[in-house]
N, C-alpha and C positions, 0 to 999 in steps of 0.2 A: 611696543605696546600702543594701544589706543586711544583716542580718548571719546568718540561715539561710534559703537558697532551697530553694526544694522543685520534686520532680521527680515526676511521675505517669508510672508506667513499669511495663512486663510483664517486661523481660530474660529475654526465651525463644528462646534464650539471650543470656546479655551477649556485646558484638560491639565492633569497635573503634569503629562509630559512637557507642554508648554511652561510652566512657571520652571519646569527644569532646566528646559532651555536657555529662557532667559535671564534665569539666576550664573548658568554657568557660562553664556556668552559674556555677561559681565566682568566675571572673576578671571575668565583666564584671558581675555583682551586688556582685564583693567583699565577698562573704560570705566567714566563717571556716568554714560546714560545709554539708552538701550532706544533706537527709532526704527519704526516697526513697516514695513511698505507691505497694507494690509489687502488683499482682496475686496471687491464692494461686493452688492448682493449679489450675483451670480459666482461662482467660483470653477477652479480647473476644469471639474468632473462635467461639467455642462451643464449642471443644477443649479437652484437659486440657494444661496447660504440659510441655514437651519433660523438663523435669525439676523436682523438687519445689519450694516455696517455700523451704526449709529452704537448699537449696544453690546456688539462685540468689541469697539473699541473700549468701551469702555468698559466692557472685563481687561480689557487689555492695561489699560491704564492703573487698573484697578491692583493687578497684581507685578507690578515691576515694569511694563512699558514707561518709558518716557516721553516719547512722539509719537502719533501715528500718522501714515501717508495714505491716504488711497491709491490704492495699486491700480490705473483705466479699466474697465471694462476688457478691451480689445486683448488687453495682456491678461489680466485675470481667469481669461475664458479660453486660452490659448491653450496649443500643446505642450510639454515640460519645456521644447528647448527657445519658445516666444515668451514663455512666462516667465521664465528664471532672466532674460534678457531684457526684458521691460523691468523687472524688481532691481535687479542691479543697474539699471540705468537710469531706473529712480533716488537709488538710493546714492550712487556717483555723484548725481545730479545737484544734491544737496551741499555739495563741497563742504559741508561737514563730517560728515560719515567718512572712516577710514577703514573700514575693517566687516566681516559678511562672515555670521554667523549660520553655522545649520546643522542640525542634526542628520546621522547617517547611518545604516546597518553596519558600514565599516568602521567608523568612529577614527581615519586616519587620513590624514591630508593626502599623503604622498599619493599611493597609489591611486586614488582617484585624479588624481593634478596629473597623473602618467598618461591614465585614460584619454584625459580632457586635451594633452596635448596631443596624443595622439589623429584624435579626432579632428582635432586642428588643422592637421594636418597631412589629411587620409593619403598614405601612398596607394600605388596602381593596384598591389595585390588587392588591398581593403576595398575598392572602387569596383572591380571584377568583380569580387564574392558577392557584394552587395548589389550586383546588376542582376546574379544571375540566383540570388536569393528571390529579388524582386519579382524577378520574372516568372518562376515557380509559381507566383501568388501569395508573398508570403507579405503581411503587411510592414511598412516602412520601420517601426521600432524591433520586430520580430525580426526582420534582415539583418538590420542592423548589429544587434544586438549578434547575430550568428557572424556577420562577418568579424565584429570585434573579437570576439569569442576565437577564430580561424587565425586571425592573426596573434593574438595574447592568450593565449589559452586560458593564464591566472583570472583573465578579467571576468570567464564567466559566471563564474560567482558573485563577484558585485554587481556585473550589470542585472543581475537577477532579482535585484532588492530594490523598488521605486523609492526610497529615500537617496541611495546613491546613483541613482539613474539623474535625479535633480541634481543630487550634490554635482555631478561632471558637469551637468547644463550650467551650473553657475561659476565655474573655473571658465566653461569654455568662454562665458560672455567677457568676463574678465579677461580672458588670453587675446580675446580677439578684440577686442575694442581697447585694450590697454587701459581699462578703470583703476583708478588710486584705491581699491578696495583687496585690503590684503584676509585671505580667507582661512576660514578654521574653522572644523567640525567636530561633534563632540559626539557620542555612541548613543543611537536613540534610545530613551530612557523608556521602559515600563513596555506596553504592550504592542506587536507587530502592527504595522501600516495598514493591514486584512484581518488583524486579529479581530471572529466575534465574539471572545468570551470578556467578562473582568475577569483583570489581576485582584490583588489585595487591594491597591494602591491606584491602580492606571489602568487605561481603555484607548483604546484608538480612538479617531472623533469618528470614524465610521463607523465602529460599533454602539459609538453612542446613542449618532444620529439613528438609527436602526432601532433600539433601544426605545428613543424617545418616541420615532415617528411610531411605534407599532404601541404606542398608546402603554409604555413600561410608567412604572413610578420612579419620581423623579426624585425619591430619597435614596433612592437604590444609588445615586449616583453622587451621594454626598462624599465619598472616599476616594472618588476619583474626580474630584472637580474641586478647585479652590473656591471656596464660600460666597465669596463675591459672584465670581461667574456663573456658579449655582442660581445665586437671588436673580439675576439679571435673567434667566433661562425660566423662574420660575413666575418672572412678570409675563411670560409669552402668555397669550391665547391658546387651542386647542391646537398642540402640537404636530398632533398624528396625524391633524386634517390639512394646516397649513403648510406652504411653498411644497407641496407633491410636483413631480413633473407634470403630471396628469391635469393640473389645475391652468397650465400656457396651451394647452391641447388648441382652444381657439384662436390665441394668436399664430399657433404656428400653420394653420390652415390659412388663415388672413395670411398671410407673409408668405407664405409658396404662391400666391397670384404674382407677385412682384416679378417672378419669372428669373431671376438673377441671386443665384448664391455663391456664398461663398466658402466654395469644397471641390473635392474633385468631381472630375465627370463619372467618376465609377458609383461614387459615394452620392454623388446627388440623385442619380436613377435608381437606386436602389431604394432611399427617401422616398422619394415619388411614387415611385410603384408601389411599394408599403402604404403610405398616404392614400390612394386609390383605395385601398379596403379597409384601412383601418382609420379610428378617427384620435383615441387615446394614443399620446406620444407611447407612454410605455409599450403597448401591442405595435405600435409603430418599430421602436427598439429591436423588439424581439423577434418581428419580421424580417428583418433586415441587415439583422445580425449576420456574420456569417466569415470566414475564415482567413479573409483579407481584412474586414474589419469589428473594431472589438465594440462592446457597447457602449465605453467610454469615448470611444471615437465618433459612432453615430448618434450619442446623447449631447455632445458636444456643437460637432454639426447642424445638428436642429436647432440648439440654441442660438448659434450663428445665423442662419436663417431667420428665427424669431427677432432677434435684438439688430439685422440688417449688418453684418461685421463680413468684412474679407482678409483674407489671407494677409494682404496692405496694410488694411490694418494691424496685423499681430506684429508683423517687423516695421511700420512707420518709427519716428523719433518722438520719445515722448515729449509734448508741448510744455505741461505746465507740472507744479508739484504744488497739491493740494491736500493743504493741513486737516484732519478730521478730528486731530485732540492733541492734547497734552495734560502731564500734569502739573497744576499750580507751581508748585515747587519749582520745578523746570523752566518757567516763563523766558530764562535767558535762551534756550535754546529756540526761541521762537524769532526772537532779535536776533541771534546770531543766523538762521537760516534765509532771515530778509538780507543779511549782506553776505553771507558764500555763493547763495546757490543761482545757479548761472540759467533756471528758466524761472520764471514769474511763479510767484508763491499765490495760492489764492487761500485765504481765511474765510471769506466772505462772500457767498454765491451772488450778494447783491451788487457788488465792485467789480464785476469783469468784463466790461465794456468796452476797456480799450486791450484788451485780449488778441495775439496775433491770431489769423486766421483759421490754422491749424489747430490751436490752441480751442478754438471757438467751436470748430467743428467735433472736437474730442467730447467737448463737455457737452454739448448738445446730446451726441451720443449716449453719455454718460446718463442724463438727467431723462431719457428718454427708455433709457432702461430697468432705471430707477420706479415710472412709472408704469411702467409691465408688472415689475415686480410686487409691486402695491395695489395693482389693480386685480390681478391674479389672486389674491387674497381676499377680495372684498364679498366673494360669494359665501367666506366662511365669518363675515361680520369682523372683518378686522380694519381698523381706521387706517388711512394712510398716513405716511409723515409727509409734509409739504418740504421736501429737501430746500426748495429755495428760503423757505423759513428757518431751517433748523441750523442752530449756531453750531460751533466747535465744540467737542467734548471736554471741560475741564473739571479735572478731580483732583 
């Protein structure tokens, strides 16, 4: 049993399948608290989050979190298997945390832990199929996913589901780094990953986000949202108008002169040449789209570009582990994280001076994309947060 589980999560926005989650990562690890290694404002998809990290923590906090981490930029913004690798190396990190909670389509350890070692440990056949997948033109997850398939027939079925496509990513980082984080997933609760409908009860956060930006009413989604997290969504500005992708359109023109990204060379020329005719990211996207790569790929890549991140960065070691909240109650967990956790805790954006290096150039990053994100909103009349000002969340 446990006694703090950790959870690698975006909440964009928190949804009842989250308070599910984190009700039943508790019960069945029988942990006393739940620490959450949250994405900041941009997220996996290569978007900026529906609303800031500041007040998604604190739905977070709001409905059963006990901690939150911010998850870096570099990892947040990665592909499944840099970002499930930065969250669990955040969350080891802590030398509190013993145990990685997540939801799955399979809802079963084993055979995902089957997958994951596998992968660990590709033999020759696996490494063939996957050259000559590749080579066809077929993009890197799409290969993969066929070789895994050639080899374990059972598996194509799960790897077919993006919750257990993560769920392996995060066995594999554990297999291969040896993390003290012993894993267990629980059957994704209420509605699919792609679902666009409501349930009675539950919604994907992409249906919501969809929902909200397309200018829906926001009581429509009282049955699928814990109240708290509702209030916090209904403090936003004009939803449908704000964090669009279409609204970094200027930065990412500014940031292609820089002449250096970080993507493939297939995937950059394709960018570019798109960029040439088009100015809106999204007509950008859909120019450029095409059979090697998907749009989450090339939404992704732009953001890369815009926010200046490489490849280095997604697999660098994380520097520091930086508090964004807690709740009151909890306070010991805040004391006990200043003496387990084996990289520099920061609380306070105004105390990190004597910050290693790396550590300095991370948050630099960080703080620099923070202000993308805030600036990109200012043509819809929305105030920024001064991050160096704004304290920890506690509720």
């Amino acid at each position: 049993m446990a006694d703090i589980c950790g959870i690698i999560a975006e909440y964009n926005p928190f949804h009842n399948g989250h308070l599910h989650q984190l009700r039943w990562a508790k019960k069945i690890t029988g942990a006393n608290a739940a620490v959450v290694a949250l994405s900041g404002n941009f997220v996996q998809r290569g978007e900026a989050a529906l609303i800031d990290k500041f007040r998604r923590t604190e739905a977070a906090l709001h409905c059963g979190a006990d901690m939150v981490l911010e998850l870096p930029v570099p990892y947040a913004t990665a592909s499944a298997e840099a970002f499930a690798l930065g969250g669990c190396r955040l969350l080891a990190a802590t030398g509190m945390v013993d145990a990685l909670c997540f939801g799955s389509e399979s809802g079963d350890i084993a055979p995902l832990h089957r997958l994951a070692t596998l992968l660990c440990n590709e033999n020759a056949d696996f490494k063939r199929i996957l050259r000559q997948k590749l080579a066809s033109g077929a993009s890197f997850p799409a290969a993969r996913a066929y070789a895994l398939g050639a080899i374990c027939p059972a598996a194509t079925h799960i790897i077919s589901s993006p919750n257990n496509i993560l769920g392996i990513e995060y066995l594999k980082a554990i297999i291969k780094e040896s993390l003290p984080l012993v894993p267990a997933t629980s059957l994704r609760y209420g509605a699919d990953h792609h679902a666009t409908d409501f349930l009675q009860d539950s919604a994907s956060a992409s249906s919501i986000r969809k929902h909200v930006r397309g200018g829906g009413s926001l009581d429509a989604l009282a049955p699928l949202m814990p109240a708290q997290s509702l209030d916090i969504l209904r403090q936003e500005h004009d939803l449908s108008a704000i964090n669009h992708i279409d609204n970094f359109s200027p930065f990412f023109h500014f940031a292609l002169q820089r002449g250096t990204y970080g993507t493939s060379e297939g995937l950059q020329n394709r960018i570019t040449a798109a960029a040439r005719d088009h100015y809106l990211i999204s007509h950008i996207i859909a120019a450029a789209k095409c059979k090697n790569h998907t749009r989450t790929a090339i939404q992704r890549a732009i953001l890369h570009i815009i926010l200046d991140i490489s490849r280095q960065n997604h697999y660098a070691p994380i520097p520091y582990i930086r508090v964004l909240g807690f709740r009151r109650s909890r306070r010991d967990l805040l004391h006990k994280l200043h003496k387990t956790a084996n990289l520099p805790v920061i609380t306070n954006l105004k105390h990190t001076a004597n910050l290693p290096a790396a550590a300095k150039t991370l948050l630099d990053m960080e703080l620099a994309a923070t202000k993308i994100y805030w600036l990109a909103m200012r043509p819809h009349g929305v105030a920024a947060i001064n991050e160096l000002a704004t304290p920890m969340v506690i509720v």
